[in-house]
C-alpha angles and dihedrals in degrees: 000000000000124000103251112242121216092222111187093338111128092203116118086169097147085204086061103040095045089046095051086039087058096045093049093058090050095048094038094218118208080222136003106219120193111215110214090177097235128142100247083060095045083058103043090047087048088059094047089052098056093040095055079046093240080122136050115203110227128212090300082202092057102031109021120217088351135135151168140237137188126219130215104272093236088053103060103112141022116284115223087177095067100033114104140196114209119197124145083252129045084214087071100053087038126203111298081067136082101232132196134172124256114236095039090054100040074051089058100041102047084055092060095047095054103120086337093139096039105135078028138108109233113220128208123193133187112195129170123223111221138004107322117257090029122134102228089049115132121197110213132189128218134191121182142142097226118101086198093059084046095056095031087054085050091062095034096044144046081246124181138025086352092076096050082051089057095043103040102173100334118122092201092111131117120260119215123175119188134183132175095209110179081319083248110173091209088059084050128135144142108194131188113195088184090188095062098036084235126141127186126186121179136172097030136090097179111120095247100052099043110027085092093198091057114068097341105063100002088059121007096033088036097054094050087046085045104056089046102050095034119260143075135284101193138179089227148132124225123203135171118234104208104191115206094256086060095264111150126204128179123213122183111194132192113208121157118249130289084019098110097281092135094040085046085054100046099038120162107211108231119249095266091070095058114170090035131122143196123177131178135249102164138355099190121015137038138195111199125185135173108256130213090252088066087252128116115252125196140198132191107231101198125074098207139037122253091193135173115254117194109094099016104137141157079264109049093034125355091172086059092045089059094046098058097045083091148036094004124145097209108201121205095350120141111266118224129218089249089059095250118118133243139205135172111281092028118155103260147034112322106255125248098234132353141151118280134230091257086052094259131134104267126193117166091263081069104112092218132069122265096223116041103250083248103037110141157211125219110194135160108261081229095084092058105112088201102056125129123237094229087074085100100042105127087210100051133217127304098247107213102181126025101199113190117201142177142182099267116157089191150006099036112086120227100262142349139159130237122250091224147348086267090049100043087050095062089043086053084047099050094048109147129194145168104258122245149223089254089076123048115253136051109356103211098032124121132244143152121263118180107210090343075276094112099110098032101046102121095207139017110326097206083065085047090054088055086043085062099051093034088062090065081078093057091041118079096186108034113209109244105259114220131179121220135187116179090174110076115127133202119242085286098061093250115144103254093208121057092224125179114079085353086071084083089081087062090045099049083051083058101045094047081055104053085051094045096239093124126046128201161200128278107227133166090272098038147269101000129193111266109219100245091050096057118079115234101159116139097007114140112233096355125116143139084289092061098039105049076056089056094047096044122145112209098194076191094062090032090066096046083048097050099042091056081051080087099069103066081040084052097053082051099047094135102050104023106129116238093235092076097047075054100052090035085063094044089049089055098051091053092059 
């Protein structure tokens, strides 16, 4: 077993060191590597990637410093399935958790770890969650024995030297171990033990099960962290709204994946909304504390995106399109003869033969897809043109309006607004979407999904549901709470709403509300646009036809949809909060 080396760590942090030095002599590592995070490391790791053939160097002219990995085909998505939450009670972790005890699964997976990284290099890797210097800022330490996680968690992370900074001599970080094993689905497990702020992952290779920093603290350990020190761990974006005459909104929104979060993020306003302006401070996760103003203020705690690629375009999102020309690490995409790479949606004619995502010949007769539905980019969030400078602000952005949104093809109405905080809570609860290909199981079917939190809450998430309504009481000015779904379609199937940078003219909408310039109507759901106040101006084939078709309100449907409300209640039974058996029933009474 070899002694670990620093490096050119500048940590003399005796908790680290004693805790890597533990989980060293129970791998049984070839080698122990320090990450400090710097350039000169970035590149070297790079070489040794591609060299070891984990990565695959792409036309450095068309895509700059970018490359591409493949991942094992029976490691492509989360896996709910596998992911475990482990408290001393199952009350705790609640039902829509796998839950195991402590002491039995550190057992099993110790036993897995002994000597599982011998022949191996060891990586460990600081990384700090959040702007430096911010108050809701977490430190997190992971070991694992993939070069892709090290470099991934470089882009991702403020990885290296910056994180010791943070965390000085304290030992309050989070500790994530992480092993490859043989990449067995059957030895594989991704546990939360939310007490000791420890994660462990084992048997996978694929980015959100084993980017520690993602899901797994950012979210599951984050929420638990959250509800007991008094703030929120949410799977949200954060963007900042920029009027012509210099006003600035910000709107945090929780849709689950593969629904337009990034898009929403990234949105190009159309030509009609010149002089407007919409940057980005998250597209994925979002820290919000109470501030000392009474507002909500928000951070985004990653540094990079971890985005989904298929269908990204010039048309759908160009600010994504830049972002990835450089410095991406691209995950089960088709490779081209040219060495670029390809997915489905790409800008351009489909090519007449590539490599696919599994490392076979591809032509368009092939009967798979050249890109995996959830293949991926990881990419630093500083190539986004369109990102906004208070990414780095310690103390965060005053978040005004908080839209939930899911993929519905019936039955939800574009957009509408809460009555209350108690009431927008519940909407944000009884989110449903079609699932999709970033969790394992059947892509298209619908579930619900509270807050698209459904597979990151920490704890019981009929207790998360009270810690919500519980934080009105910390929040002296509430942001205003609205629901969206750009995704209704007519009796054809055709989507009825033309969505993507359109979806301006909702959040305008949005915006004018939060700053009481336009009123509305009360309607069974809520506070609904009323038509004079939505702009429609310069839409093709759009009109109030077509949106009071958008907007409808079947009280038929809407019965159906609030009675089957009561099987995700029922599974809460226990924990569910009173408020929502009371605005079920008004809801009900309004229909």
């Amino acid at each position: 077993m070899p002694k670990p080396s620093l490096g050119n760590c500048n940590t003399r942090n005796k908790s680290v060191i004693r805790w890597v030095d533990d989980m060293a002599k129970l791998c049984k590592p070839e080698k122990v590597h320090w990450c400090d995070g710097s350039p000169a490391e970035k590149e070297a790791l790079t070489r040794e990637a591609v060299a070891a053939g984990v990565l695959i160097e792409l036309n450095q002219k068309k895509r700059p410093g970018c490359y591409l990995h493949r991942s094992n085909p029976n490691d492509v998505a989360r896996v709910e399935q596998c992911t475990y939450i482990c408290t001393d009670s199952q009350e705790e972790a609640g039902p829509t958790n796998n839950w195991a005890p402590p002491k039995a699964m550190y057992q099993k997976l110790y036993g897995l770890l002994e000597g599982a990284m011998r022949g191996r290099t060891l990586y460990v890797v600081p990384y700090l969650m959040g702007p430096p210097g911010s108050p809701l800022a977490k430190v997190g330490l992971e070991i694992t024995d993939s070069i892709y996680v090290a470099l991934s968690m470089g882009i991702m992370t403020r990885m290296g030297n910056i994180a010791f900074e943070h965390l000085g001599e304290s030992d309050d970080f989070n500790r994530g171990l992480h092993s490859m094993l043989d990449v067995n689905p059957d030895r594989r497990f991704i546990c939360h033990f939310p007490h000791d702020n420890t994660i462990i992952s084992v048997g996978s290779a694929y980015g959100g099960n084993v980017l520690l920093g993602k899901k797994c603290l950012a979210l599951r350990i984050g929420s638990f962290l959250a509800r007991n020190e008094g703030w929120f761990a949410e799977h949200m974006l954060i963007l900042k709204v920029e009027s012509p005459t210099g006003e600035v909104t910000y709107v945090a929104a929780a849709f689950p994946s593969a629904c337009g979060k990034t898009n929403f993020a990234m949105l190009l306003p159309p030509p009609r909304y010149k002089g407007w302006k919409i940057q980005t401070i998250g597209d994925d996760i979002a820290w919000m504390k109470p501030g000392a103003d009474g507002r909500l203020y928000a951070i985004n705690p990653e540094a990079g995106y971890f985005g989904v690629v298929p269908g990204t375009n010039q048309a759908t999102n160009p600010s994504a399109m830049t972002t990835i020309s450089r410095d991406t690490i691209f995950t089960n995409v088709g490779l081209l003869p040219d060495g670029d790479v390809w997915w489905e949606g790409k800008d351009g004619p489909e090519p007449k033969e590539c490599i696919d995502w599994r490392g076979k010949p591809w032509t368009p007769a092939s009967p798979d897809k050249a890109a995996h539905p959830n293949s991926r980019f990881a990419v630093p969030m500083a190539n986004n043109p369109v990102l906004a400078p208070e990414v780095n602000d310690p103390n965060g952005v005053p978040i005004s309006a908080i839209i939930f949104g899911g993929r519905r093809a019936t039955t939800m109405p574009l957009v509408f607004q809460a009555f209350n905080w108690v009431h927008g809570v519940y909407v944000g609860a009884t989110v449903g979407s079609e699932m999709t290909a970033a969790a394992v199981g059947g892509a298209g079917q619908v579930r619900r999904d509270p807050m698209a939190m459904l597979p990151f809450c920490g704890y019981n998430m009929g207790d998360y549901f009270r810690h919500w309504l519980n934080m009105r009481k910390k929040i002296k000015h509430l942001p205003r709470i609205f629901h969206v779904n750009w995704f209704r379609k007519d009796e054809n199937g055709n989507f009825l709403w033309p969505g993507f940078g359109e979806n301006m003219r909702v959040l305008k909408w949005i915006v004018d509300r939060c700053h009481h310039r336009v009123g509305a109507e009360e309607g069974a759901l809520g506070w609904m646009p009323v038509l004079e106040d939505f702009d429609l101006k310069g839409l093709k084939n759009f009109g109030p036809v077509e949106f009071n078709k958008v907007q409808a309100v079947n009280e038929e449907d809407w019965r159906k949809e609030a009675l089957s409300h009561e099987e995700l209640f029922m599974r809460l039974h226990a924990t569910l909060p009173k408020e929502f058996i009371f605005t079920r029933e008004l809801l009900i009474t309004r229909l």
